[in-house]
PyMOL Python script that loads the backbone (N, CA, C, O; Angstrom):
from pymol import cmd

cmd.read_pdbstr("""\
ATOM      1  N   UNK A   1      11.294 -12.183 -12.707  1.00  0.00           N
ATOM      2  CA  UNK A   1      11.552 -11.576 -11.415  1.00  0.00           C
ATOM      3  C   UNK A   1      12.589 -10.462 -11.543  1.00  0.00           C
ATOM      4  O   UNK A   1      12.550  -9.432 -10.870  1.00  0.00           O
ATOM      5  N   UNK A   2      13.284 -10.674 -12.226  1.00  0.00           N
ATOM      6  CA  UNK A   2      14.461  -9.633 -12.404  1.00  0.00           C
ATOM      7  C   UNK A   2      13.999  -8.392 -13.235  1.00  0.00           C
ATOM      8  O   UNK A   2      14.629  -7.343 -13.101  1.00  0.00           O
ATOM      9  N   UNK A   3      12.867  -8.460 -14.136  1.00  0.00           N
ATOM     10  CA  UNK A   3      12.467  -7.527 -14.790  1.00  0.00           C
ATOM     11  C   UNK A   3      11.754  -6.792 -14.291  1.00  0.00           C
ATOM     12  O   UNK A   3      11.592  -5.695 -14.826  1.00  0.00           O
ATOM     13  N   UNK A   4      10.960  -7.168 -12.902  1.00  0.00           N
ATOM     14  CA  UNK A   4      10.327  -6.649 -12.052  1.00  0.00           C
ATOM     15  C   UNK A   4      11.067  -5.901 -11.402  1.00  0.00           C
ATOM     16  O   UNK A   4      10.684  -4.731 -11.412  1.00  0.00           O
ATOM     17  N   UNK A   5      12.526  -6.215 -10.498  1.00  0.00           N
ATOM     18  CA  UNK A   5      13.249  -5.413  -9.603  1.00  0.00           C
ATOM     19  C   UNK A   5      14.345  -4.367 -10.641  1.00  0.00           C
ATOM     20  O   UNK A   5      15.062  -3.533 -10.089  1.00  0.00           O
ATOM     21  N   UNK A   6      14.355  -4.532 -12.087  1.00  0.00           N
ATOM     22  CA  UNK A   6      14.735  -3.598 -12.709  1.00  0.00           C
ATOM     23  C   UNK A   6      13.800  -2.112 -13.002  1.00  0.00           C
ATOM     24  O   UNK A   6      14.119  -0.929 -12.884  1.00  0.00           O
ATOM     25  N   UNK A   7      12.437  -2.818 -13.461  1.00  0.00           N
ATOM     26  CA  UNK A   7      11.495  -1.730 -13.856  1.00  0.00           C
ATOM     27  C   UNK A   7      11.138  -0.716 -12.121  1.00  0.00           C
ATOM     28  O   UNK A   7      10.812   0.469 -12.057  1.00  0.00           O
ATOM     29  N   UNK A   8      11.343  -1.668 -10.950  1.00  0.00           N
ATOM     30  CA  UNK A   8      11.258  -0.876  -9.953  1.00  0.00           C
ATOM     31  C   UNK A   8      12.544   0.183  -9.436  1.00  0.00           C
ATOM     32  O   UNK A   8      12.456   1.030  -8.547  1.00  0.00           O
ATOM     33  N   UNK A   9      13.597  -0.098 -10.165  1.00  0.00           N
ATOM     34  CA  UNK A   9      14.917   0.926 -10.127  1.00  0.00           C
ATOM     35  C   UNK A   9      14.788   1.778 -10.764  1.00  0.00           C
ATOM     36  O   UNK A   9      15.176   2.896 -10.426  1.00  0.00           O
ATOM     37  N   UNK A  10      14.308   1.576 -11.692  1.00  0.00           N
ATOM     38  CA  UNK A  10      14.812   2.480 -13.489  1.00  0.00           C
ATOM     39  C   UNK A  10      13.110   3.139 -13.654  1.00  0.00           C
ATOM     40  O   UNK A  10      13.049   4.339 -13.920  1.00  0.00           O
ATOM     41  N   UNK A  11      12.164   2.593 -13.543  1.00  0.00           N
ATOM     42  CA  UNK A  11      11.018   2.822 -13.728  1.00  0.00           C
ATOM     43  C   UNK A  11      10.812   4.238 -12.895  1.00  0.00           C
ATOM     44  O   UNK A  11      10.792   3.959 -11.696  1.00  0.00           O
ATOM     45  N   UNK A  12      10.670   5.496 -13.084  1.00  0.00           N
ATOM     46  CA  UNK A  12       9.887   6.874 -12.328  1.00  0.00           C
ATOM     47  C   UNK A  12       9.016   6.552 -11.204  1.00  0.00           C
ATOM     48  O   UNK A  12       9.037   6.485  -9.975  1.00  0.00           O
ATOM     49  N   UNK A  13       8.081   6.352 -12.401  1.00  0.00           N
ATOM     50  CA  UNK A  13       6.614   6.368 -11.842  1.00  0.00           C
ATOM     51  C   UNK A  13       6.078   4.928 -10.607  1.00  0.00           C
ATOM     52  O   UNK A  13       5.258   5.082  -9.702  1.00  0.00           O
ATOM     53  N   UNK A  14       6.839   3.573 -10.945  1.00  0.00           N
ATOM     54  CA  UNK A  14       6.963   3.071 -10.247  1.00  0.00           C
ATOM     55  C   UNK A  14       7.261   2.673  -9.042  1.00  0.00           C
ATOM     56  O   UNK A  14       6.627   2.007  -8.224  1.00  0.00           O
ATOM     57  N   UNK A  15       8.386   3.195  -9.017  1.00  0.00           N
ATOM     58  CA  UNK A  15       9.373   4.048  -8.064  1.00  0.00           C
ATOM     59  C   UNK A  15       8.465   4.972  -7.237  1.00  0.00           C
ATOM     60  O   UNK A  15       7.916   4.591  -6.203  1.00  0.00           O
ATOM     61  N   UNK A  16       8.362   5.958  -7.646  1.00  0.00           N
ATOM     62  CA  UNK A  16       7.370   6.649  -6.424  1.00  0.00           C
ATOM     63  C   UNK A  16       6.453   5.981  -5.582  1.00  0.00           C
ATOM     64  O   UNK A  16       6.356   6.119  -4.363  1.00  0.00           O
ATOM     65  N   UNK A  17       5.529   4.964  -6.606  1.00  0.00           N
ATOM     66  CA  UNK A  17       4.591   4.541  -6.224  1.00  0.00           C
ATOM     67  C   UNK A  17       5.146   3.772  -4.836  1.00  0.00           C
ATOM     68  O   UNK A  17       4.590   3.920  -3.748  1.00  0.00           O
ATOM     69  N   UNK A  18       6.127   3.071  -5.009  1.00  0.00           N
ATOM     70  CA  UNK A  18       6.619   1.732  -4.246  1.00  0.00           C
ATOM     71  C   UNK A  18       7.261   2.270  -3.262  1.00  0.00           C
ATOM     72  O   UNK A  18       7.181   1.629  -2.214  1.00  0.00           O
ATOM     73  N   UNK A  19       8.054   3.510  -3.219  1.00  0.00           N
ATOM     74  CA  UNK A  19       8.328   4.029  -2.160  1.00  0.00           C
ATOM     75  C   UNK A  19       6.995   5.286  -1.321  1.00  0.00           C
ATOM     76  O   UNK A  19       6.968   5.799  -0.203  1.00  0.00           O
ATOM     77  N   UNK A  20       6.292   5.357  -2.218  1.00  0.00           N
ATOM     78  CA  UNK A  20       5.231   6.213  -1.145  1.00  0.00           C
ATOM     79  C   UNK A  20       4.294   5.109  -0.695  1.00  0.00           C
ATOM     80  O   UNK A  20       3.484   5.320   0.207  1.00  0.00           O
ATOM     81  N   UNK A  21       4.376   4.087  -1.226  1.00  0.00           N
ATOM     82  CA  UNK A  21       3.335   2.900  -0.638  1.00  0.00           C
ATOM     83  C   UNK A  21       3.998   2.643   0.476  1.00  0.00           C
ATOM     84  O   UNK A  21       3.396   2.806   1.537  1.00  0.00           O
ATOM     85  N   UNK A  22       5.081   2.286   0.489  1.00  0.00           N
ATOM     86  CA  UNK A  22       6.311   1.736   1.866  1.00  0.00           C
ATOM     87  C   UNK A  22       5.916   2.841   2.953  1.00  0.00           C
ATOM     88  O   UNK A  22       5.351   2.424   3.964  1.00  0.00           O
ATOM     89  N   UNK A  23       6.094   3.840   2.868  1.00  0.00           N
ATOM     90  CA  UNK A  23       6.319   5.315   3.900  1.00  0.00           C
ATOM     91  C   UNK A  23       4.994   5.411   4.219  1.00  0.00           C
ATOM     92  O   UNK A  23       4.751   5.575   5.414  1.00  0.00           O
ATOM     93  N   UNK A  24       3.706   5.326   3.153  1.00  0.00           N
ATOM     94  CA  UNK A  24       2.688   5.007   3.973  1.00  0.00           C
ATOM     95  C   UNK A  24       2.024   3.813   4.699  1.00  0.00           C
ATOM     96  O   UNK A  24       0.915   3.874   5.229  1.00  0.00           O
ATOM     97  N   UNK A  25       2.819   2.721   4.666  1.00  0.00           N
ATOM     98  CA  UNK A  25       2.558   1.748   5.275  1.00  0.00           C
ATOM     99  C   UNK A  25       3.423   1.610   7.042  1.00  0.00           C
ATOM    100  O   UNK A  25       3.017   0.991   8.026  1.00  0.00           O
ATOM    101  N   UNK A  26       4.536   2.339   6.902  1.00  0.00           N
ATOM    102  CA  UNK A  26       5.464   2.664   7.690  1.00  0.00           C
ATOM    103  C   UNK A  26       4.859   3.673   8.641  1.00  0.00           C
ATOM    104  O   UNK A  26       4.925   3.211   9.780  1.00  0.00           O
ATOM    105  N   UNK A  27       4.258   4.949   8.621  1.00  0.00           N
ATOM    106  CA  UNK A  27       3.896   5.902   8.722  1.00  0.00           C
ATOM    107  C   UNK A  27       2.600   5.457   9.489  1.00  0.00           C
ATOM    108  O   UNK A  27       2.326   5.971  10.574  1.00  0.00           O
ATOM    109  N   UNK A  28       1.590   4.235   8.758  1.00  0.00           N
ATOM    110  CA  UNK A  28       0.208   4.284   9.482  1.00  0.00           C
ATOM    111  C   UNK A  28       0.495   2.982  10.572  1.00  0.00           C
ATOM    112  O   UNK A  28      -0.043   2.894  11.676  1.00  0.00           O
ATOM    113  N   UNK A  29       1.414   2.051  10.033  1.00  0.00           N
ATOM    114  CA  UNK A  29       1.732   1.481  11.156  1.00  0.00           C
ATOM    115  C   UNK A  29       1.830   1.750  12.694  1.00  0.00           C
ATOM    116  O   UNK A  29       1.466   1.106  13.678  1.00  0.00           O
ATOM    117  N   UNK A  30       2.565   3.140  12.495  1.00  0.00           N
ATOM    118  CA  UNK A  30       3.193   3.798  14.123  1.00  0.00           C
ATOM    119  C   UNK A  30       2.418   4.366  14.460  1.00  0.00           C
ATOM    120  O   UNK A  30       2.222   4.415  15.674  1.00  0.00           O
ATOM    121  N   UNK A  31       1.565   5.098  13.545  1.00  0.00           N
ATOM    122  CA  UNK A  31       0.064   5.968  14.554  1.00  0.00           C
ATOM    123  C   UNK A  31      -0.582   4.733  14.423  1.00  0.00           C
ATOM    124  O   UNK A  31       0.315   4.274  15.129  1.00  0.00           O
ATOM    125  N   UNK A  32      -1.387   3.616  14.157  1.00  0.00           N
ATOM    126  CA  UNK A  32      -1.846   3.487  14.597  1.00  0.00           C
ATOM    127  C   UNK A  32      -1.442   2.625  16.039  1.00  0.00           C
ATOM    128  O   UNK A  32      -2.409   2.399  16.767  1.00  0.00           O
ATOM    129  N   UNK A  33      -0.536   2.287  16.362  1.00  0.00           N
ATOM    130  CA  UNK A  33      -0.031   1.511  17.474  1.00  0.00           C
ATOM    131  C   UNK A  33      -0.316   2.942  18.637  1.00  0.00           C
ATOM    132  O   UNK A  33      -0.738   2.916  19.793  1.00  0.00           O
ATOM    133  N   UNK A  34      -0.009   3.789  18.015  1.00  0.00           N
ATOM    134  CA  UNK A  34      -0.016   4.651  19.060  1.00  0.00           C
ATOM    135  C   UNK A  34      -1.379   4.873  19.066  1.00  0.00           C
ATOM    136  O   UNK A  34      -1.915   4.761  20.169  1.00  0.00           O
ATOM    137  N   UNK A  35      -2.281   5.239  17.859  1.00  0.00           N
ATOM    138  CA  UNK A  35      -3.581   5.857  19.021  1.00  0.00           C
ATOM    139  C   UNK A  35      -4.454   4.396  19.860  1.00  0.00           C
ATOM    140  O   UNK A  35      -5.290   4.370  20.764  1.00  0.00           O
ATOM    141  N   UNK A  36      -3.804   3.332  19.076  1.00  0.00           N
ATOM    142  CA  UNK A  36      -4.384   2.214  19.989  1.00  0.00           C
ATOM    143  C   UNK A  36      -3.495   2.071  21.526  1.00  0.00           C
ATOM    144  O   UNK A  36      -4.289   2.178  22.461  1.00  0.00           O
ATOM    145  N   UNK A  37      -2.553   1.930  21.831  1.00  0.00           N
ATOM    146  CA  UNK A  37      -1.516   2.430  23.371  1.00  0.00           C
ATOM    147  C   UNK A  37      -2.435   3.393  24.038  1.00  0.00           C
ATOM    148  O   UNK A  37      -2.646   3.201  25.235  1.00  0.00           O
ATOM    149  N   UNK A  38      -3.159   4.648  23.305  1.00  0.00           N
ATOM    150  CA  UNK A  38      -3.538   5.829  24.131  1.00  0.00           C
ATOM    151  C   UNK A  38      -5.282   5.844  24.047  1.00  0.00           C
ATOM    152  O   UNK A  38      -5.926   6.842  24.371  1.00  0.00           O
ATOM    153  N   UNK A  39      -5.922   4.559  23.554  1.00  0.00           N
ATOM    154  CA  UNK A  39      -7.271   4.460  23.549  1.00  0.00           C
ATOM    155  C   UNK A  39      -7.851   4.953  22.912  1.00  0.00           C
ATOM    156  O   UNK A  39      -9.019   5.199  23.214  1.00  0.00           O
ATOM    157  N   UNK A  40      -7.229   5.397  21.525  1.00  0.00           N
ATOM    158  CA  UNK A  40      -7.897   6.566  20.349  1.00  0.00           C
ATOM    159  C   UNK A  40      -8.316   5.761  19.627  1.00  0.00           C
ATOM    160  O   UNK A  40      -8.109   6.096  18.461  1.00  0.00           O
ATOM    161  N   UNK A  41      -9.066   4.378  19.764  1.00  0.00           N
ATOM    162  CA  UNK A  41      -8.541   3.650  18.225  1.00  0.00           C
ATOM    163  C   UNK A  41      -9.722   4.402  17.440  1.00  0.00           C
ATOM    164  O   UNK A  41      -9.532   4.711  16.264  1.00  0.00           O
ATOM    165  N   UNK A  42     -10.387   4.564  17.785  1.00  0.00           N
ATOM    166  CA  UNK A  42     -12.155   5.155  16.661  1.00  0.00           C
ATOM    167  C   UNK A  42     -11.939   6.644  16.312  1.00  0.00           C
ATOM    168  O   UNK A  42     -12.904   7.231  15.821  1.00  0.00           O
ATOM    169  N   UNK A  43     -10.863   7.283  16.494  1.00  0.00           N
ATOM    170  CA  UNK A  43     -10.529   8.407  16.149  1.00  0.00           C
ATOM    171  C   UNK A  43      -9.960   8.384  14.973  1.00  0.00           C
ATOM    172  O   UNK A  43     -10.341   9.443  14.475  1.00  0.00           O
ATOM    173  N   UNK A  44      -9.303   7.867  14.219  1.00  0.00           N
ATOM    174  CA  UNK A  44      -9.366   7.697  12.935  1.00  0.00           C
ATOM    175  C   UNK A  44     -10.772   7.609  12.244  1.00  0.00           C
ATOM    176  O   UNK A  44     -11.173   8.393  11.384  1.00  0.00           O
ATOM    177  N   UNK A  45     -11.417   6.606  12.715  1.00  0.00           N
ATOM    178  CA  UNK A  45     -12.865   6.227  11.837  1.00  0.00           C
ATOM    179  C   UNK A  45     -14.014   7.485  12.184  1.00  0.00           C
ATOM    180  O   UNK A  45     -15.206   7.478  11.877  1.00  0.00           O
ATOM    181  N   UNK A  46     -13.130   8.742  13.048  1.00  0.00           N
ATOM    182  CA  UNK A  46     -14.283   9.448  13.051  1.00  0.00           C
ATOM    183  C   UNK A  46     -13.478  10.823  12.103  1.00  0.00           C
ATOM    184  O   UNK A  46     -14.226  11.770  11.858  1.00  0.00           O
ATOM    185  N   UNK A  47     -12.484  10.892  11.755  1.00  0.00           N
ATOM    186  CA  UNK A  47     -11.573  11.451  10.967  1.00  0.00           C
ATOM    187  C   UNK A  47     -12.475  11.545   9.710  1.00  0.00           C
ATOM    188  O   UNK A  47     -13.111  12.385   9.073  1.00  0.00           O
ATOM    189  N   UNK A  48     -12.163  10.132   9.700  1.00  0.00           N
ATOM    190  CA  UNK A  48     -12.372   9.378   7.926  1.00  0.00           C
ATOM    191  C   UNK A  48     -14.142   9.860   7.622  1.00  0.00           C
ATOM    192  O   UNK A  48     -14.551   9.996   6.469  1.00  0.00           O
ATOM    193  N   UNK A  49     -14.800  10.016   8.511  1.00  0.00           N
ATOM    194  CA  UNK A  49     -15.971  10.142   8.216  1.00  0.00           C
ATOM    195  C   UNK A  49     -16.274  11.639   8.928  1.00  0.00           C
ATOM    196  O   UNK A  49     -17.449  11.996   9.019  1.00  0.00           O
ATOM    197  N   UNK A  50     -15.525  12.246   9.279  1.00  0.00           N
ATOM    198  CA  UNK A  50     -15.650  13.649   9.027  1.00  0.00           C
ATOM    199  C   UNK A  50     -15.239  14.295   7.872  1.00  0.00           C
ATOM    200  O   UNK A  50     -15.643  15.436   7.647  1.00  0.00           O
ATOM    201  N   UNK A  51     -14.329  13.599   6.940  1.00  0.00           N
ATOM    202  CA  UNK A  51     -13.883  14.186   5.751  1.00  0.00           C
ATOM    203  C   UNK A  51     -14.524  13.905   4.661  1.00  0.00           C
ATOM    204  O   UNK A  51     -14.286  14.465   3.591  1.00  0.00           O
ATOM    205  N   UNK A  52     -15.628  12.775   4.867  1.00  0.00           N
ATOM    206  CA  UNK A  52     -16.461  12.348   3.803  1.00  0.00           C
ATOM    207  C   UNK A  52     -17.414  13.369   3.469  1.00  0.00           C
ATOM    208  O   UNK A  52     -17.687  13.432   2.271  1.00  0.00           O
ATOM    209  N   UNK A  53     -17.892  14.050   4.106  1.00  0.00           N
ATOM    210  CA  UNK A  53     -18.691  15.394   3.432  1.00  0.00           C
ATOM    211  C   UNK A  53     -18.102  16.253   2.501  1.00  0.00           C
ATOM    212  O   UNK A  53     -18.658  16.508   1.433  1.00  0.00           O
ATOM    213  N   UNK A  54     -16.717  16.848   2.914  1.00  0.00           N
ATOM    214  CA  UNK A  54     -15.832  17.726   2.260  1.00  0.00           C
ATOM    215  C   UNK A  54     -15.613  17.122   0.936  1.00  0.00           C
ATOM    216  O   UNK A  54     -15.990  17.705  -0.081  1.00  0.00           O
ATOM    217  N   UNK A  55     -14.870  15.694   0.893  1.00  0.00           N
ATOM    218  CA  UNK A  55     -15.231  15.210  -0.479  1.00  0.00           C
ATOM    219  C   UNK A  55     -16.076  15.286  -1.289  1.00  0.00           C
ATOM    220  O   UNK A  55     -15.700  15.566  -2.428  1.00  0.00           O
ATOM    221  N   UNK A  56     -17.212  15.119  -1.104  1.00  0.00           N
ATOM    222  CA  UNK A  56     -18.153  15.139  -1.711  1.00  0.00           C
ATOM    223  C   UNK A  56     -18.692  16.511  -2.397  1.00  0.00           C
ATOM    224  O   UNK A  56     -19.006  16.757  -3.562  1.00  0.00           O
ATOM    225  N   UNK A  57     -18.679  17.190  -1.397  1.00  0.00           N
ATOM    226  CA  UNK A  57     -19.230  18.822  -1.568  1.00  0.00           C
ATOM    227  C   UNK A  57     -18.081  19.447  -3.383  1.00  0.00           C
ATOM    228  O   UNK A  57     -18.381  19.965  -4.458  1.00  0.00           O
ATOM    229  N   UNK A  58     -16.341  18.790  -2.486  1.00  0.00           N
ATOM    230  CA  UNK A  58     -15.667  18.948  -3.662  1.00  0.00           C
ATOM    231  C   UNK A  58     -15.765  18.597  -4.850  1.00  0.00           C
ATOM    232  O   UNK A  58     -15.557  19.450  -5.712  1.00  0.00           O
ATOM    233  N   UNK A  59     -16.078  17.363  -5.201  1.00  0.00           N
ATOM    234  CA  UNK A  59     -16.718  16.945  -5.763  1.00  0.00           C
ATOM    235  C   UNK A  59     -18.007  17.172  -6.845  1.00  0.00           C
ATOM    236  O   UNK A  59     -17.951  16.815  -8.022  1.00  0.00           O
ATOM    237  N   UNK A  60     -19.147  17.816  -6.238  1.00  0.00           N
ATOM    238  CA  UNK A  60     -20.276  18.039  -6.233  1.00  0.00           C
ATOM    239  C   UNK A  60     -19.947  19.461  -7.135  1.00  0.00           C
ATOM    240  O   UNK A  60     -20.497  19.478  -8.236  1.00  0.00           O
ATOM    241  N   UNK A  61     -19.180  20.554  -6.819  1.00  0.00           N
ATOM    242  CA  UNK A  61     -18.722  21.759  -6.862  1.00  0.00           C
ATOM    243  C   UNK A  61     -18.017  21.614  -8.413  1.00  0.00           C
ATOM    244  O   UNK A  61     -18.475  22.153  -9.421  1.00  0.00           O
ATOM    245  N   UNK A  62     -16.875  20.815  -8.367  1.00  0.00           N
ATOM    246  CA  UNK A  62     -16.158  20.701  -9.259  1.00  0.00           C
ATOM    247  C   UNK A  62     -16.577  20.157 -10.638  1.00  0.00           C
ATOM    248  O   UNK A  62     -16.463  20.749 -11.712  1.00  0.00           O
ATOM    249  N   UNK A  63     -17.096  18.893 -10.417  1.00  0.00           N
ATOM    250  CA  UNK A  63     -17.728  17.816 -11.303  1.00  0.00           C
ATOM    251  C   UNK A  63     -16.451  16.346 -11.476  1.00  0.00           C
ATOM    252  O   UNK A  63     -16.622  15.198 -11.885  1.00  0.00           O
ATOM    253  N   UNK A  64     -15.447  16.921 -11.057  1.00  0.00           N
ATOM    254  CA  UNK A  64     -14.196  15.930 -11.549  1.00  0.00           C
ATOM    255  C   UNK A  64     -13.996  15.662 -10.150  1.00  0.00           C
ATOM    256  O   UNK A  64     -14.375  16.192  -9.106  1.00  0.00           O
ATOM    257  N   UNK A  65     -12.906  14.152 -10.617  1.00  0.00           N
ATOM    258  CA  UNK A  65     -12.048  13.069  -9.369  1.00  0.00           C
ATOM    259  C   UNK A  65     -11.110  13.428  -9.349  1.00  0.00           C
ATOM    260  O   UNK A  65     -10.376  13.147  -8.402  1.00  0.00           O
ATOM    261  N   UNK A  66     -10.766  14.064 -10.179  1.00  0.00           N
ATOM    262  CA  UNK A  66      -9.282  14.569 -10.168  1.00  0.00           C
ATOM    263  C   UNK A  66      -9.281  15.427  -9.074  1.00  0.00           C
ATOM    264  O   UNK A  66     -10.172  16.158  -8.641  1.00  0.00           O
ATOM    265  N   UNK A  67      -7.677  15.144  -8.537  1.00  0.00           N
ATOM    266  CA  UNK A  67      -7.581  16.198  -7.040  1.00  0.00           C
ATOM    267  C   UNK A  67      -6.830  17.610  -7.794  1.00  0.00           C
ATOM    268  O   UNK A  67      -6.572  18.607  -7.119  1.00  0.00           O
TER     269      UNK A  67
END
""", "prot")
cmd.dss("prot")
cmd.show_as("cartoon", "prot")
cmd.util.cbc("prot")
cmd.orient("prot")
């Protein structure tokens, strides 16, 4: 356990990870409370599947996953 909360201090790459995981968990928490409060909730799921073409096309264009 302790080698875990060391490699998450000292560790870079870890580190980012664990704090951009937090901020996006933080972050989607509050929109989504909010677009659910204001009756948006399917506005995300029409987001998410408006951007699924663009991926793809990128994708398709490029040949790579890499962003």
């Amino acid at each position: 356990m302790a080698q875990l909360f060391s490699d998450l201090i000292f560790d870079y790459t870890l580190r980012n990870v664990a704090l951009g995981s937090a901020l996006l968990g933080i972050v989607s928490g509050v929109l989504g409370c909010f677009a659910v409060l204001r009756r948006q909730g399917l506005l995300g799921d029409a987001l998410a599947h408006a951007a699924l073409p663009g991926i793809c096309l990128a994708y398709l264009l490029t040949g790579s996953k890499a962003p």
